[in-house]
N, C-alpha and C positions, 0 to 999 in steps of 0.2 A: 124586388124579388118576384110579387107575384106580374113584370114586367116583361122580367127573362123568361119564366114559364111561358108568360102568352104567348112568344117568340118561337120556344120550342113545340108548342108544341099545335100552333098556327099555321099558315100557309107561308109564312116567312122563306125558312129553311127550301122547303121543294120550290116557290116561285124564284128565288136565288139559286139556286142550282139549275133550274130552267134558262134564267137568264146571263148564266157563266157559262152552258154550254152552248149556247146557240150564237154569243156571242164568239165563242170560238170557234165555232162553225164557219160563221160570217167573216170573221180577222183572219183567222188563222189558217184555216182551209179553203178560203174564198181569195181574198183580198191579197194576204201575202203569197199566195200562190203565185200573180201575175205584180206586184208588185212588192218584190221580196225588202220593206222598206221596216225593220223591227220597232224604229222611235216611233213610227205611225200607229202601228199594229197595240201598242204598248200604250200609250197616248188614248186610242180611242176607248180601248177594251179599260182602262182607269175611268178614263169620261163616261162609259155606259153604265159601268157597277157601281159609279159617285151617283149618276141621274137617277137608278133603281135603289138606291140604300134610303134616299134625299127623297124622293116620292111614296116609297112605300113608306115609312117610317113617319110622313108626313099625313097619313091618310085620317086621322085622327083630326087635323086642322078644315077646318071647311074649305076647299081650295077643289075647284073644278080640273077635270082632262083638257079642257081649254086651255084653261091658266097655265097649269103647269108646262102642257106643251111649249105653248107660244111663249114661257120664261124661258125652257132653258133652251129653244132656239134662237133668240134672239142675245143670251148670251154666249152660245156656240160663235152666232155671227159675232162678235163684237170681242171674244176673245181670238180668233183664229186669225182676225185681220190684221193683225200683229204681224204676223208670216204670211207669203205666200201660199195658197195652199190650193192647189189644182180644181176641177170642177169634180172630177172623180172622185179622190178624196172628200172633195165635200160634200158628195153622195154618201158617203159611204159614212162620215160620220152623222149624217141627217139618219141613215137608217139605225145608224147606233144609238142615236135618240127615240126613234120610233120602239125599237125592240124592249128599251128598258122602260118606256112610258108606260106600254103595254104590259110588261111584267108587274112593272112596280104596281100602277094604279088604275089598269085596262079592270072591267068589270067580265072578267073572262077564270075560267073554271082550272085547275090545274092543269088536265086535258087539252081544255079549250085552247089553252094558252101556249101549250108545248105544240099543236095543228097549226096555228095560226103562224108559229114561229118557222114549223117546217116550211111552210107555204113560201115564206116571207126568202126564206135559206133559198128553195131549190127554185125563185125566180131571179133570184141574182146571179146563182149558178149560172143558170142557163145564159143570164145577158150577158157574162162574162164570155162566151163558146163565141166562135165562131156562126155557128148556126143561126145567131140574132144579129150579127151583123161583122164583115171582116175587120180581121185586127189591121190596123194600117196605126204604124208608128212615125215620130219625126225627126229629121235632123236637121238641126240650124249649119248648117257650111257657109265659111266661107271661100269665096272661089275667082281664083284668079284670071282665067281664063275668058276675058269679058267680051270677045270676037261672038263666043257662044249663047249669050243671052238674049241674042236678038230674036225677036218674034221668029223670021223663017230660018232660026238655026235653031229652034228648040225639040228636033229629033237627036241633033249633033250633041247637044245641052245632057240630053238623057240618057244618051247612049256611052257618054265619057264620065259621068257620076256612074253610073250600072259597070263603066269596067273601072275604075280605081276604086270604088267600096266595094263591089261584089254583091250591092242590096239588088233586091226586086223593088225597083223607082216602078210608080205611078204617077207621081205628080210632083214642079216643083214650080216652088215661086217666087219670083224676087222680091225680095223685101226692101233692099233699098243699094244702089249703085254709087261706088267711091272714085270715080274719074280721075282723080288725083292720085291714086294709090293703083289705079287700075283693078281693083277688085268687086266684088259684089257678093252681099248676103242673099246666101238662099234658104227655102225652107223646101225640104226635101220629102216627101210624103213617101213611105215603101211598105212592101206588103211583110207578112211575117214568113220568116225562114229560121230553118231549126237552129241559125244563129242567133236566132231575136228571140225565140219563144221565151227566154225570161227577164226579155225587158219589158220594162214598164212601159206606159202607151204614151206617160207623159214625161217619159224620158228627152229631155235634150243635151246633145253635144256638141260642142263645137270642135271642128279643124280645120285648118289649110293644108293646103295641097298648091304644091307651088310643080309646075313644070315647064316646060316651054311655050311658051306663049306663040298664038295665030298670027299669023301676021291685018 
């Protein structure tokens, strides 16, 4: 009883509401903004409120900001390897580890800790904008038209991907050439257009495009 008191009427409750919002900040208003992906969003925001329930509740055990970090990074890595799971994403749940560290077991002030959160929020923000650096998306294709691959046909290469997709190409590259099939994987590098703006950056698709062939 006198457990649940300390609880209520401790730093518990406001550090936990600190780190349910900020954490929605970051999932929800951040992340799935530009990758509108829910099992991720859902996944991480359970992982961050399991690490802050599991450290603060654990404050009582002698167990350093070291230790606990480097445990439950090192079981982030060691579970996630299971799946695939992009570099971004893995940013992104590395910060969800930082945010609840800092909740749960950061030597930081209620204040302190809701500054420190903002801080933390509106640089992600920002590296998400364009203004830290342009969004350029990818697509895997593959493409039959192999006349076009060639080193001096690679304006001819970009200008017949730009008119059957419609994207703004920058850059593309071959991945690897099937002689026998006559085809060739490309990876397709293009800028963002108000068609893309709610794709994901580590979005890949693949298609063929079959039309007449060069001679």
């Amino acid at each position: 009883m006198n457990d649940i008191i300390e609880l209520v009427t401790g730093q518990f409750f406001p550090l936990l509401t600190i780190n349910t919002i900020f954490l929605g900040i970051l999932l929800r208003g951040i992340f799935y903004r530009y990758s509108p992906d829910r099992n991720s969003v859902f996944g991480f925001f359970m992982f961050g409120t399991g690490v802050f329930l599991l450290t603060h509740l654990l404050q009582g055990v002698e167990i350093s900001m070291g230790f606990a970090f480097g445990l439950f990074a090192i079981f982030a890595m060691l579970r996630y390897r299971t799946e695939s799971i992009s570099i971004r994403n893995m940013t992104y749940l590395f910060l969800v580890i930082v945010v609840s560290l800092l909740n749960g077991v950061g030597p930081l002030t209620f204040v302190s800790a809701a500054f420190v959160n903002a801080i933390l929020c509106v640089m992600v923000a920002f590296g998400e904008t364009s203004l830290f650096a342009p969004r350029v998306f990818e697509k895997t294709i593959r493409y039959e038209n192999i006349h076009n691959i060639r080193p001096e046909n690679y304006h001819l290469l970009v200008a017949d991907i730009k008119e059957r997709t419609g994207l703004d190409v920058k850059a593309i590259q071959v991945n690897n050439i099937d002689f026998l099939s006559d085809v060739a994987n490309l990876k397709v590098y293009y800028s963002e257009t108000p068609q893309t703006t709610n794709v994901a950056s580590n979005n890949q698709t693949e298609a063929v495009y079959k039309g007449e062939k060069s001679a």
